[in-house]
C-alpha positions as CSV (number, residue, x, y, z in Angstrom):
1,X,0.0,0.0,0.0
2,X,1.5,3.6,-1.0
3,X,1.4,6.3,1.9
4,X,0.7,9.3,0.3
5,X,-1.8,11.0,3.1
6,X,-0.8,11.6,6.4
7,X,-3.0,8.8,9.1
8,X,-4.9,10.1,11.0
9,X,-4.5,9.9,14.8
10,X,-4.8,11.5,18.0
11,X,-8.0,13.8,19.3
12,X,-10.0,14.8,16.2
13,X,-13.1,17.3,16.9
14,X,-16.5,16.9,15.4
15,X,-16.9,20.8,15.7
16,X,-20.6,21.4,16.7
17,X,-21.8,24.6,14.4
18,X,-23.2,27.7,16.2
19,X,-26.4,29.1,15.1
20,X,-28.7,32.5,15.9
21,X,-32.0,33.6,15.5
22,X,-31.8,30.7,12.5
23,X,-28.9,31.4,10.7
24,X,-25.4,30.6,11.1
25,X,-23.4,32.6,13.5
26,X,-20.5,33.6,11.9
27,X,-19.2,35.5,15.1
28,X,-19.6,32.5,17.5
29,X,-18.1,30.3,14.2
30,X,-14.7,32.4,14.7
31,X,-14.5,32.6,18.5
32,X,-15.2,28.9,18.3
33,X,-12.7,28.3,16.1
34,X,-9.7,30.3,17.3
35,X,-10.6,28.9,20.7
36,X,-9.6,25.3,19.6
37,X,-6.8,26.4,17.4
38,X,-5.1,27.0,21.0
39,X,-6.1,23.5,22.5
40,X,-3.7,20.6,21.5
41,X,-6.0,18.6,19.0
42,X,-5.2,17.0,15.9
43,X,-8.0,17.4,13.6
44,X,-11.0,18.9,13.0
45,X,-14.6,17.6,11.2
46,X,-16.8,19.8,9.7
47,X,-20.6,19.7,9.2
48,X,-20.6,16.0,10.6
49,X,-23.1,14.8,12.9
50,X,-22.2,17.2,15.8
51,X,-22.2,19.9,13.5
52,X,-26.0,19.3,12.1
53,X,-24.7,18.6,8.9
54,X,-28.0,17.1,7.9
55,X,-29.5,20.9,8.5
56,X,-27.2,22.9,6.9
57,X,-27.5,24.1,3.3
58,X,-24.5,23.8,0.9
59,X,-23.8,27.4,1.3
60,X,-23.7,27.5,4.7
61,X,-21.3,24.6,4.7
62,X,-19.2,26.6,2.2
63,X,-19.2,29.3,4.3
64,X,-18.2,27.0,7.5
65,X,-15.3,25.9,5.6
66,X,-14.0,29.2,4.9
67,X,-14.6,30.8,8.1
68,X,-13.0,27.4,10.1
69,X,-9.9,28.1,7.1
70,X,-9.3,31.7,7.5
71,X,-9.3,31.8,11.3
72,X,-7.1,28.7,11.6
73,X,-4.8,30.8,8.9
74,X,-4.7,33.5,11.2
75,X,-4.1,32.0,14.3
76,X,-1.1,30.1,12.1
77,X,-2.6,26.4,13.1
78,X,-2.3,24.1,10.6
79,X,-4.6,21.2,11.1
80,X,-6.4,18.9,9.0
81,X,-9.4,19.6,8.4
82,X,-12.1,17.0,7.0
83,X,-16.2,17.3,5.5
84,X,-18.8,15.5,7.0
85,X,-20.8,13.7,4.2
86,X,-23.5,11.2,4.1
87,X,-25.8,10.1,1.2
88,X,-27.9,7.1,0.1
89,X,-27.5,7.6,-3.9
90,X,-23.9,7.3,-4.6
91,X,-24.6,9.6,-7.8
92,X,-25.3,12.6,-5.4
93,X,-23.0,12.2,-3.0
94,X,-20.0,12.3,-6.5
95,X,-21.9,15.5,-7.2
96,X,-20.9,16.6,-4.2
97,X,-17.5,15.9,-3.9
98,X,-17.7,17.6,-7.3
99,X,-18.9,20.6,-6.2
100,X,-16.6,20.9,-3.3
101,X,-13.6,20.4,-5.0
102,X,-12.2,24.0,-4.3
103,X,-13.1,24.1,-1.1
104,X,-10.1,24.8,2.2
105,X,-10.9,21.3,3.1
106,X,-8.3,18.8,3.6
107,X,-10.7,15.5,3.1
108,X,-13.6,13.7,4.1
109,X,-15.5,12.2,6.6
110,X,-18.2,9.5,5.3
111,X,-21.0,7.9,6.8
112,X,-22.0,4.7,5.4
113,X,-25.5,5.1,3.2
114,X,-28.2,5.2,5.7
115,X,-31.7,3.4,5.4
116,X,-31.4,1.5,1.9
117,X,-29.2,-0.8,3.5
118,X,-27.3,-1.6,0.9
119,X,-25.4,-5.3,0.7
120,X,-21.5,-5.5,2.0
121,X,-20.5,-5.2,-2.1
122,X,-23.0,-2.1,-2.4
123,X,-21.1,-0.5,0.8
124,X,-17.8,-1.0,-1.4
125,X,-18.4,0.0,-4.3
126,X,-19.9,3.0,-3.0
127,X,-16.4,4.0,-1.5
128,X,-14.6,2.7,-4.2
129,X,-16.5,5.3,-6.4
130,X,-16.3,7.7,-4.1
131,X,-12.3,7.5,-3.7
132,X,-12.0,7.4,-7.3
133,X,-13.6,10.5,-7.5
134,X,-11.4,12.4,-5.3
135,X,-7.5,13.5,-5.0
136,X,-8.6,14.0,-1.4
137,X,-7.8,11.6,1.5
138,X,-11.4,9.8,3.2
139,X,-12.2,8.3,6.3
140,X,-15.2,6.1,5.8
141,X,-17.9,6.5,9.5
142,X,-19.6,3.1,10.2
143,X,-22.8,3.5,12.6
144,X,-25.0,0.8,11.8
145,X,-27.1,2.0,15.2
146,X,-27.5,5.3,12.6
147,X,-27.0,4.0,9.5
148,X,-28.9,0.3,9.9
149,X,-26.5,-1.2,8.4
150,X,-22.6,-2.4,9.7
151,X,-19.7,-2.3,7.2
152,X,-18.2,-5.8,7.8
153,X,-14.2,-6.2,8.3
154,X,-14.0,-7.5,5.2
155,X,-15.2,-5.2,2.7
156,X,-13.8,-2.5,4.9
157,X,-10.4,-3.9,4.7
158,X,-10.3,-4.5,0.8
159,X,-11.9,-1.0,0.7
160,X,-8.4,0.2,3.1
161,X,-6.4,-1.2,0.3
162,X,-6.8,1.8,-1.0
163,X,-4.4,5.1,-1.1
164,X,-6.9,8.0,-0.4
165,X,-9.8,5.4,2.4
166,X,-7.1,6.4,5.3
167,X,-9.3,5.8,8.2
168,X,-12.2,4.5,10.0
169,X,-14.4,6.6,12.9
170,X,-15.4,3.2,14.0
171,X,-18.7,3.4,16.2
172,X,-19.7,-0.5,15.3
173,X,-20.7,-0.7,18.8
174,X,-19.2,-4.8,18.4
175,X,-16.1,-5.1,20.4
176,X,-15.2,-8.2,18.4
177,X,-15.4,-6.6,15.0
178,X,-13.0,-3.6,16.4
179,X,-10.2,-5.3,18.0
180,X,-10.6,-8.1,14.5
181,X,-9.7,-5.0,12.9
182,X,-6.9,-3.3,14.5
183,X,-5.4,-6.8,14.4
184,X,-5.6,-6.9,10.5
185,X,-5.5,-3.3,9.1
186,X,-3.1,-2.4,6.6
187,X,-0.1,0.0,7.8
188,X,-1.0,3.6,7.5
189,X,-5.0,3.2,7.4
190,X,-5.9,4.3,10.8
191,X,-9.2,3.4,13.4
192,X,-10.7,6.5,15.7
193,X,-13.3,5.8,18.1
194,X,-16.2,7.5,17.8
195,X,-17.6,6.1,21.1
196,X,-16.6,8.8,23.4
197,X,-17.5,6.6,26.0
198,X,-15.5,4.3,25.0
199,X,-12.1,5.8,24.2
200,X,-10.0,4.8,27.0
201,X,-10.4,1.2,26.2
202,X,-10.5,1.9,22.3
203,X,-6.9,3.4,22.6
204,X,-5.6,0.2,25.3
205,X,-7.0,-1.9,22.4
206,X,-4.6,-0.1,19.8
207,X,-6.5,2.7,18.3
208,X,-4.8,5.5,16.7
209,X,-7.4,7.9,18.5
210,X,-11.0,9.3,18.2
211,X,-13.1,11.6,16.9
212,X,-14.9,12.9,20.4
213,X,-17.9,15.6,20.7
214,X,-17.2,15.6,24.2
215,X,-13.9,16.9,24.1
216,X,-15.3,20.1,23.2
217,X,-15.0,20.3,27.0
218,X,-11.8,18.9,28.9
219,X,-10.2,19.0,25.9
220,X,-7.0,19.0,26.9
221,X,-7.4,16.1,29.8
222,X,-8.4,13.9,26.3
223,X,-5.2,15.0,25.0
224,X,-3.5,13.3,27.8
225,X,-5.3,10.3,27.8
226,X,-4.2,10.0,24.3
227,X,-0.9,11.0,25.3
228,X,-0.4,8.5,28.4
229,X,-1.0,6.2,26.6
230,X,1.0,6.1,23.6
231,X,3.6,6.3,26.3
232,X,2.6,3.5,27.8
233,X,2.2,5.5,31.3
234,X,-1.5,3.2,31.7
235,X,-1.8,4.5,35.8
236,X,-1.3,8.3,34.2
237,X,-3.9,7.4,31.7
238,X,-6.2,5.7,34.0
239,X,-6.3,8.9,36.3
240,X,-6.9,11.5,33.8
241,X,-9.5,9.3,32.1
242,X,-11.4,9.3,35.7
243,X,-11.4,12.6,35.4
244,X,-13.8,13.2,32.5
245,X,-15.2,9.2,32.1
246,X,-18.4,11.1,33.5
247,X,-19.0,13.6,30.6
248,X,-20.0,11.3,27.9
249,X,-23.0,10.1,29.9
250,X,-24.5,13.6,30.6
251,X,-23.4,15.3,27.3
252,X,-25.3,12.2,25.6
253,X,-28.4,12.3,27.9
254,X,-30.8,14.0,25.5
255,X,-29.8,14.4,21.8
256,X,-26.4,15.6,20.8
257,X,-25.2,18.5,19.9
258,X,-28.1,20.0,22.4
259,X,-26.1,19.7,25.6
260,X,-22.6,20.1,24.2
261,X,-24.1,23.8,23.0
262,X,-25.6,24.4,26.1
263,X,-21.8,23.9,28.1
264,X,-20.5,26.1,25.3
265,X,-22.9,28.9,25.3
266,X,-22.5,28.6,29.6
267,X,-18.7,28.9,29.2
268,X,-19.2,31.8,26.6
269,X,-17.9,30.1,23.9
270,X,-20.9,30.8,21.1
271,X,-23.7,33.0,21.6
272,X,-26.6,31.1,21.7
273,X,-27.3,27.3,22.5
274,X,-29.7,27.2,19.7
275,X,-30.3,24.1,17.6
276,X,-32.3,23.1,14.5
277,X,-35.3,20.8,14.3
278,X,-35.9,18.1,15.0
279,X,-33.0,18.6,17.3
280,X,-34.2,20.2,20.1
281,X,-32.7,22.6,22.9
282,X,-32.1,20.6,26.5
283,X,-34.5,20.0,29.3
284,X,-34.4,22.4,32.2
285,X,-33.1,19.1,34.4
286,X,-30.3,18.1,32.1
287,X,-29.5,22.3,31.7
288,X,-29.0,21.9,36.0
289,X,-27.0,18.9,35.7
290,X,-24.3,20.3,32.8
291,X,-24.3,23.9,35.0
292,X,-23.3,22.1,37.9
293,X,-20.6,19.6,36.3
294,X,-19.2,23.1,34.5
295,X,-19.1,24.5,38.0
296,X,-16.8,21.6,38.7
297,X,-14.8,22.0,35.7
298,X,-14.0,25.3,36.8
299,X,-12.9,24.7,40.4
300,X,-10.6,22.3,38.5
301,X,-9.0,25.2,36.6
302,X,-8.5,27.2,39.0
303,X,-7.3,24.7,41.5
C-alpha cells in the first residue's frame, strides 16, 4: 500500500456549528474556532453529525469551511481539516465531492449510506466510487445503530487497500469486529473511536485515536489520555481518564449536539445554545446537571 496521506490519529473534533435567530453565527463560528486552534487537538470535522450537517444548506457549509480556514490561517494552526458527508445515492453524494472540489478542506468524513441498507458489495463500491472521484484523502464512519446497516471487516479492509480510504471513525458498537480489525489493518489506514464513552479502552486496544464531541469540553485532559497512553504511562492514563469518564453520559443524555451547545454557550464560547429541528434545545433538568458539572470543571481550573 502507497502512503501518500498523512494517518490520521490523536483527538480529532467533530466541531458542533453555532447558530442565531436561524442562521449561522459567523461571530460565534470564529470565536469557536480560534478557541480550539489554542487547544492541543489534531484534527478537526466539519458539518458531521455534531455539527448538524443534515441541516445545513450547501452554502452554509461553504461558508463554515471558509470561516474554520481563514481563522485557523490566522491564528497560524495548521490542522487537517475533514467534510462530514452522508448520502444514500452514490450519484449525489459524486456530485458533491464535485462541487466541493475547491473548497479549504483537507478531506472527508463518510457515513456509510443510511436506510437503503445496501449489501456489504454495495457499501464497497460506494467508496470505491467515491475515492475514485477524489485526490482527497477519506475516512469512511460506520454506525450501523444510525446507519442500519454495519460495514463488515471484510469489505472494509479491501476498501483500506486503497491510497486515499485512510481511516475508519469506527462506532460499530461490536467489540469483536473492532479489536478483529486493529489486528488486520493495513499499515497507514488508521481506526478512531467514535464512542466517546469508550475511548480509554479503544486506545488500550490499539486505536490511533478518536473523533470525540465531548472533548469540546476537557479537551486537553483527552489529549493526555491519548498521550499517556501512547507512552505507555496506563496509571497516568487511568487517572486523567477518571477525570472526565463522567461527561459522555450527561453530554449524551438528551440528543447531541443540544447539551454540548448548552456547556458552550454557559462557558461563553458561542452565543446562543440554539439548535435546528428536529433537534431540540435541552431540558431544564439536564441544563441543571451540565451547570453544575461546568461549575466543577471550573474549580478544577482554578485549582
Amino acid at each position: 500500500m502507497s502512503l501518500p496521506y498523512a494517518t490520521p490519529s490523536g483527538l480529532w473534533l467533530p466541531l458542533v456549528t453555532p447558530f442565531r435567530d436561524g442562521a449561522l453565527d459567523v461571530v460565534s463560528l470564529r470565536r469557536l474556532v480560534h478557541h480550539y486552534a489554542e487547544q492541543p487537538i489534531d484534527g478537526l470535522i466539519l458539518a458531521a453529525t455534531t455539527g448538524e450537517g443534515l441541516t445545513l444548506d450547501e452554502a452554509e457549509a461553504a461558508q463554515l469551511a471558509a470561516v474554520c480556514a481563514a481563522e485557523l490561517q490566522a491564528a497560524g494552526r495548521r490542522i487537517p481539516v475533514y467534510l462530514g458527508l452522508s448520502g444514500s445515492d452514490t450519484r449525489k453524494v459524486l456530485a458533491v465531492l464535485e462541487r466541493t472540489r475547491d473548497w479549504p478542506i483537507d478531506g472527508y468524513l463518510i457515513a456509510c449510506p443510511y436506510y437503503t441498507r445496501p449489501s456489504q458489495l454495495g457499501m464497497e463500491l460506494h467508496f470505491a466510487a467515491l475515492a475514485d472521484a477524489t485526490a482527497r484523502p477519506l475516512m469512511i464512519y460506520n454506525i450501523p445503530y444510525r446507519t442500519g446497516v454495519n460495514l463488515g471487516n471484510d469489505a472494509l479492509l479491501r476498501l483500506a487497500e486503497r491510497a486515499n480510504i485512510v481511516g475508519l471513525k469506527d462506532c460499530c458498537a461490536d467489540t469483536l469486529q473492532s479489536v478483529d480489525l486493529l489486528w488486520q489493518r493495513p499499515r497507514g489506514f488508521a481506526v478512531l473511536t467514535g464512542e466517546d464513552a469508550l475511548f480509554y479502552s479503544a486506545l488500550v486496544q490499539g486505536a490511533d485515536g478518536g473523533i470525540l464531541a465531548s472533548a469540546h469540553v476537557e479537551t486537553t485532559v483527552f489529549v493526555q489520555i491519548a498521550a499517556h497512553v501512547r507512552a505507555g504511562n496506563q496509571p497516568a492514563a487511568l487517572a486523567a481518564w477518571s477525570m472526565v469518564a463522567d461527561l459522555p453520559r450527561l453530554l449524551f443524555a438528551e440528543p447531541s449536539p443540544a447539551p454540548i451547545k448548552h456547556w458552550l454557550w454557559r462557558e461563553g464560547l458561542i452565543d446562543s445554545p440554539e439548535v435546528r429541528l428536529p433537534i431540540t434545545p435541552v431540558s431544564d433538568d439536564l441544563a441543571s446537571r451540565i451547570d453544575r458539572r461546568l461549575a466543577v470543571s471550573r474549580l478544577g481550573r482554578v485549582a
